[in-house]
N, C-alpha and C positions, 0 to 999 in steps of 0.2 A: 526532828532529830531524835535519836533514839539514846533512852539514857544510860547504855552503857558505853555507846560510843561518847557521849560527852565526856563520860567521866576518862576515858582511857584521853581524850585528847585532852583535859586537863592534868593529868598524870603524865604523858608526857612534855605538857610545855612546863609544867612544875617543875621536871627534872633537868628539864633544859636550861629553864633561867635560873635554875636556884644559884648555879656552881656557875655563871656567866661572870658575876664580879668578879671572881676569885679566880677566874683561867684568863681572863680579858683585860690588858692593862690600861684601856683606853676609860674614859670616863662616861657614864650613861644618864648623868642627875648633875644639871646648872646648878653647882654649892655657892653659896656667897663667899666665903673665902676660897684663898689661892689656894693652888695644890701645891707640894713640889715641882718645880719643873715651868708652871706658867709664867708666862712675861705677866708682869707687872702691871695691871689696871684700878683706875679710880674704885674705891669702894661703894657710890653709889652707885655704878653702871653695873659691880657686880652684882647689887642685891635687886637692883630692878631688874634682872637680865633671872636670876633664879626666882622672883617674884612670878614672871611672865614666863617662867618653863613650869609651875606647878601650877599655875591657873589651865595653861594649855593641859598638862597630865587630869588636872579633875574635869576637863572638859573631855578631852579623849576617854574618860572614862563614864562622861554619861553619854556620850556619844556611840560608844558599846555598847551600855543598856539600850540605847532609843533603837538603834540599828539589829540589834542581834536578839536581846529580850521582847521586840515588838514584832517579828519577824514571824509568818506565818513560812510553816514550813509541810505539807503536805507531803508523806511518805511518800506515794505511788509516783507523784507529778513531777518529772522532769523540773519543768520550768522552775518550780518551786525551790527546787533543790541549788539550781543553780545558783539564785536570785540570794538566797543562803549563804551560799560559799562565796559569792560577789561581794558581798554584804561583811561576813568574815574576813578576808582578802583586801578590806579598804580597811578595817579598824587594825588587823597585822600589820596594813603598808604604814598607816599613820601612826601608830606604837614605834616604830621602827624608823622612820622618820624624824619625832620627838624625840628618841633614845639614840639617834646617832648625833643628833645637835653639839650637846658639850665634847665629843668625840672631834668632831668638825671644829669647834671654835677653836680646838687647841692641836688643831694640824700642825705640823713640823716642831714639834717639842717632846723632849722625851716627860714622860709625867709619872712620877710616881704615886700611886694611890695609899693613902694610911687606910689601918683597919677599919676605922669609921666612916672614911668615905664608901668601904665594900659594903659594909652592913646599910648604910642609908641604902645602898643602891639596891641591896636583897631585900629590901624593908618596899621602896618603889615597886621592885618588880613582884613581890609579894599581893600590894594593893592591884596592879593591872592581873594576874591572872584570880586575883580571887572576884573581881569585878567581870570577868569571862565567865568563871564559876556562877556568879551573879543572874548573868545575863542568859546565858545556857539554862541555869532553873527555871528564868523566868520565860525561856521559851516552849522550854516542856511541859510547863503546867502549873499549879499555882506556886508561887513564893512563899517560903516559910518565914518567920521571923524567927534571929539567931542572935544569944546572951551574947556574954562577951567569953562564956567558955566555950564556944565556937569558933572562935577567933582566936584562941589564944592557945589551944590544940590546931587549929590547921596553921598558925606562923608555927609552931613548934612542929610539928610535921615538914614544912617549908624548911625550917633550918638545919634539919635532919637531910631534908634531901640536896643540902648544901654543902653535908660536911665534905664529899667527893673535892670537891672546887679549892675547900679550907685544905685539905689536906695538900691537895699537889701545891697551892701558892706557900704552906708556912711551913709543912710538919716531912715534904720531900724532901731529902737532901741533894742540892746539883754539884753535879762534878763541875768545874773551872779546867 
């Protein structure tokens, strides 16, 4: 894969998911507590049930790495290429999969999301594409190792490219 194509398909799935909590009213991240709007369940089923959606998210995410950062990928080679985008295309279906779960669990209810449940969820989606970010360096070529002001410039970066989502959910005004 060539590295400016990475970074442009990381640049746009950045832009895509930053502003997704904030345009999207459904839920993307099993919380242990209720939301507004859910029917009423035991408190240990909730925190087992969010226990076992973030063991699945750190597995979906070394599962990125094993699949995408170990991927040999051969400019000229057809085959290669494809095998690449096959390989891409199962860790997108299974991200997307995972993130429409709490969506699903709470079918036919209206739900209202607080700020904090948006921000965990820009927080989620932050770890899965910088783990894409991850696995893309680590398909191009060697891996660098990165402080923690690398991290804390790209979520800042990230929340910037959030604010679109922030603005139409709090700071538009709708007409009634």
């Amino acid at each position: 894969m060539d590295q400016s194509l990475a970074i442009w398909i990381l640049i746009v799935l950045s832009l895509g998911t930053a502003s997704l909590p904030f345009v999207a009213q459904r839920p993307f991240v099993a919380l242990p507590w209720q939301l507004p709007g859910e029917p009423p369940r035991a408190a240990w089923l909730r925190v087992a049930e969010s226990l076992v959606f973030f063991v699945l998210l750190a597995g979906l995410c070394r599962l990125a790495l094993y699949l995408i950062g170990g991927a040999l990928l051969v400019g000229g080679d057809g085959a290669s290429a494809a095998l690449f985008l096959g390989r891409l295309f199962v860790v997108f279906l299974a991200a997307a999969l995972l993130l429409a779960y709490p969506g699903w669990r709470s079918r036919g209810h209206v739900l209202r999301k607080p700020f904090i449940v948006r921000l965990v969820e820009v927080l989620v989606l932050y770890l899965l594409v910088g783990t894409l970010g991850f696995a893309f360096e680590a398909n191009i070529g060697n891996v660098f190792p990165q402080g923690w002001e690398f991290y804390a410039v790209t979520l800042c970066l990230y929340l910037v490219l959030a604010y679109p989502g922030f603005v139409y959910r709090y700071l538009l005004r709708r007409r009634s």
